[in-house]
C-alpha positions in Angstrom: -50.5 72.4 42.4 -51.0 70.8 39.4 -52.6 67.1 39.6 -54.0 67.5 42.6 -56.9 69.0 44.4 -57.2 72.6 45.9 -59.6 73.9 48.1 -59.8 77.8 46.8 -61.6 80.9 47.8 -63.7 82.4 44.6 -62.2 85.6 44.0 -64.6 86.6 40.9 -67.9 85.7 38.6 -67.6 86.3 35.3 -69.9 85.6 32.6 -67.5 82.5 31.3 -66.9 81.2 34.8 -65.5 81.3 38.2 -61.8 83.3 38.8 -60.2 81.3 42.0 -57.2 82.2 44.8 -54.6 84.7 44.5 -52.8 82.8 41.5 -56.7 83.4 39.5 -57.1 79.8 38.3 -60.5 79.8 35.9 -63.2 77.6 36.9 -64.8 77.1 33.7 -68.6 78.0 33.8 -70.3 74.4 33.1 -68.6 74.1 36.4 -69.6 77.1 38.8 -72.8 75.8 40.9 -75.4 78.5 40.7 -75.3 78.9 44.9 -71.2 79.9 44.3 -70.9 83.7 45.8 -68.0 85.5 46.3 -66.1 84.1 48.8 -66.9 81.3 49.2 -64.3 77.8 49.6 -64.5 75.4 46.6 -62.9 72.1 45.9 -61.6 71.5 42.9 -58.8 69.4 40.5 -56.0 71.8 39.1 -54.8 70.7 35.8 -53.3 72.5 32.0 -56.3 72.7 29.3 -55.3 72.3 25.9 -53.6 75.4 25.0 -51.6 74.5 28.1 -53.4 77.1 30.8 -53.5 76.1 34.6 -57.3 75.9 34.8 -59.6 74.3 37.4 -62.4 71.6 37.6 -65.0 69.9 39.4 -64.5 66.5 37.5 -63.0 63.9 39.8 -60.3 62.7 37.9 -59.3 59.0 37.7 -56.6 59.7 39.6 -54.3 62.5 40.5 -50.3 63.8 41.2 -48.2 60.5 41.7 -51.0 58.0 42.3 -50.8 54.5 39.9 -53.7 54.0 38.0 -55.2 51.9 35.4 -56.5 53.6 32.5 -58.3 53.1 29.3 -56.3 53.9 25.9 -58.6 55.9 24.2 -56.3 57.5 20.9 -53.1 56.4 19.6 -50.3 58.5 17.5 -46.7 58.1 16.5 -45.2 58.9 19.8 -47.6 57.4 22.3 -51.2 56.9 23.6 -54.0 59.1 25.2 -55.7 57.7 27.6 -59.2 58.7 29.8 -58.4 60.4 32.9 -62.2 61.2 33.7 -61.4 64.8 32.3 -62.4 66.9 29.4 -58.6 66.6 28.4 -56.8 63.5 28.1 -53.6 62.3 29.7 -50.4 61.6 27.1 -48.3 58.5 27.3 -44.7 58.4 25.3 -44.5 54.9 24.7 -43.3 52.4 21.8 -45.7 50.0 22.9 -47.8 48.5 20.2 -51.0 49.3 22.1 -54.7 49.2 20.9 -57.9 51.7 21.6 -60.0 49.9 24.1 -56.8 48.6 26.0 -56.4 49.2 29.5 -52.5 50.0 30.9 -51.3 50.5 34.3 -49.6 54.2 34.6 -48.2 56.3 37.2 -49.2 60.3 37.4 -46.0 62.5 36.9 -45.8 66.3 35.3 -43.5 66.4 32.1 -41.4 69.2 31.9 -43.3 72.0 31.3 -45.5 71.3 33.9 -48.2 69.4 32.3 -49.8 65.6 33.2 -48.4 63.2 31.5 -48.6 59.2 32.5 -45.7 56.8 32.2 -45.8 53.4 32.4 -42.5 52.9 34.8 -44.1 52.5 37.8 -42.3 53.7 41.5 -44.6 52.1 43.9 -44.3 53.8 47.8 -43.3 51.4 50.1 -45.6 50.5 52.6 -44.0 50.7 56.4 -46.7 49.6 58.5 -50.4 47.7 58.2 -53.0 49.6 57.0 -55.6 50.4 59.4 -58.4 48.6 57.4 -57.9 44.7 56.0 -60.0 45.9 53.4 -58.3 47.5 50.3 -58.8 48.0 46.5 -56.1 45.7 44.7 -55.9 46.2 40.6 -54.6 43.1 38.8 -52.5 44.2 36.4 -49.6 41.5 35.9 -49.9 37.1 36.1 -47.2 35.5 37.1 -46.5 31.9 38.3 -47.5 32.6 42.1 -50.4 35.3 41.2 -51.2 38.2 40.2 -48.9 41.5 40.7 -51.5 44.5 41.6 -51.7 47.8 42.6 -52.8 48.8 45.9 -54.6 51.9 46.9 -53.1 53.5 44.0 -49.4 53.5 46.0 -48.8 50.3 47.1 -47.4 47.1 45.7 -48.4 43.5 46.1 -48.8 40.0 45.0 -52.0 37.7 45.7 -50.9 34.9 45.5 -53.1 32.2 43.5 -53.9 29.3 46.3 -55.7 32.8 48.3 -58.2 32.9 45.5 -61.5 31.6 45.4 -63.1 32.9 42.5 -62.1 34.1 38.7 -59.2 36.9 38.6 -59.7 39.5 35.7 -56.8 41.7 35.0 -57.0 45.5 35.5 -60.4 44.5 37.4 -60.5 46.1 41.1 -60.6 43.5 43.8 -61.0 43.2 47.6 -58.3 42.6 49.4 -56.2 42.1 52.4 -52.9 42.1 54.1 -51.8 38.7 54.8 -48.0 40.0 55.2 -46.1 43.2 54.8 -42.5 42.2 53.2 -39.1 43.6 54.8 -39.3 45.5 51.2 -42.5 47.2 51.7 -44.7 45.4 49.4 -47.5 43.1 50.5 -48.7 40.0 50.0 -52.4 39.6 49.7 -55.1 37.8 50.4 -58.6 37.8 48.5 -61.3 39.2 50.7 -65.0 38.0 49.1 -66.7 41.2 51.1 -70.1 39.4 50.5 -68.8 36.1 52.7 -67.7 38.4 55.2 -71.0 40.6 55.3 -72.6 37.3 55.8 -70.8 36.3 58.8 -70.9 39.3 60.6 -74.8 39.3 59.7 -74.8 36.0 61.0 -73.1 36.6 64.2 -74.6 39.9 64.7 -78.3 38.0 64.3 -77.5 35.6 67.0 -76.4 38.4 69.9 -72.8 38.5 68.4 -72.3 34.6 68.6 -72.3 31.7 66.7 -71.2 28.0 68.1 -68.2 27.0 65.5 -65.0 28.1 65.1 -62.0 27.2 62.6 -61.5 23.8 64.9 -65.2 23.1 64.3 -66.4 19.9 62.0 -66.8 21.0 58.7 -70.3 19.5 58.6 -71.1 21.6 62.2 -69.6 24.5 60.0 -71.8 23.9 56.8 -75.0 23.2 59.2 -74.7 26.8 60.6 -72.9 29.0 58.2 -73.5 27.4 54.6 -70.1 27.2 53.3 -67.1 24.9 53.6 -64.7 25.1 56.1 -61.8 26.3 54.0 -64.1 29.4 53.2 -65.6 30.0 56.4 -61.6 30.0 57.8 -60.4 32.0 54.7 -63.2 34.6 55.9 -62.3 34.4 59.7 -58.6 35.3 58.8 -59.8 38.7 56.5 -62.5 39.4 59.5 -59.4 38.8 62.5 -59.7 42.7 64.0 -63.7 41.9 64.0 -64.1 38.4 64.8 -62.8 36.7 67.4 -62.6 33.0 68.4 -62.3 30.8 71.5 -63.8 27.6 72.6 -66.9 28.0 72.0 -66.8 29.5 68.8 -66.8 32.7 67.0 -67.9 36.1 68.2 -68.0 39.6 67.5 -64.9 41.8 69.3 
């Protein structure tokens, strides 16, 4: 239960806060909404306050139980960092790592033994088994290497976007849009950069001209520029991302 979110049934108000389920986890009062009755179903974050008691909170954490995350070192002491988890109570990472206040690191979730939250920096990424239902997905930076940049993906997945898909600056530990240009035998990904504001341009392009425009990826790229206002590596680049949307044939490109 711990690291993750619950949806419980308010068993009491008191005067210091909310009493929640069968197990009686405390809902702190800054976080009971004055409509709450008896009763009623509440969603919250279960986590350990700082004398180590299961409590509850409203707070959306910046991530939960098991998820990869990048977070923001925010104290250091002899046997690790704290870093911000959106909370009132930080997250501890055990770590040797000469790291600095300000920094950002890329952690995984876990519980430490005695049940409590702790981050680690070893990360075991889920392997992705088949295509995600959307093409457009949150990638975090967190790693460049010859071909790219290593990210994180959805807060489960791994992947690499690869540098020759990019067409803009890359900041580390900056969320990006991205999509699937191939899922690996291994279950990682390889990515592709998805510029959502070239792709809401096409489809308000197509969708202004009754789902139709006359070029396609074949098309001149002068005929391309004339219509759409970009070269026609972009406009291609943004065909591939929009494939499940856009669809082309000889007369050009049209909405599916």
């Amino acid at each position: 239960m711990v690291g993750t979110y619950q949806k419980m049934l308010v068993k009491k108000l008191l005067p210091f806060g909310a009493i929640l389920g069968e197990e009686e986890i405390l809902l702190p009062q800054k976080y009971v909404d004055r409509q709450l009755s008896v009763g009623d179903e509440v969603e919250v974050f279960v986590y350990t306050d700082s004398e180590d008691r299961i409590i509850a909170t409203t707070d959306r954490p910046f991530g939960i139980l098991k998820e990869i995350v990048c977070l923001q070192v925010v104290d250091i002491v002899a046997n690790g960092v704290y870093l911000d988890l959106g909370l009132a109570k930080d997250i501890f990472m055990p770590t040797q790592r000469k790291l600095c206040k300000g920094e950002f690191v890329v952690v995984q979730i876990t519980l430490d033994k005695q049940g409590r939250l702790l981050a680690r920096s070893n990360l075991e990424f889920q392997k992705c088994l088949s295509y995600p239902r959307s093409n457009h997905l949150e990638a975090i930076p967190y790693q460049k290497t010859p071909m790219g940049w290593k990210c994180v993906v959805e807060k489960k997945f791994s992947g690499l976007l690869f540098a020759n898909e990019v067409f803009s600056q890359v900041v580390l530990f900056q969320p990006l849009n991205v999509g699937i240009k191939k899922l690996r035998k291994d279950g990682k990904l390889d990515l592709k950069y998805v510029q959502t504001d070239v792709c809401q341009k096409i489809l308000e392009l197509l969708r202004a001209n009754g789902g139709r425009i006359a070029v396609n990826t074949d098309s001149p790229p002068d005929q391309i520029y004339q219509i759409c206002q970009m070269s026609k590596k972009k406009f291609k680049a943004t065909l591939n991302t929009l494939a499940q949307e856009v669809g082309q044939d000889e007369y050009g490109s049209y909405l599916k």
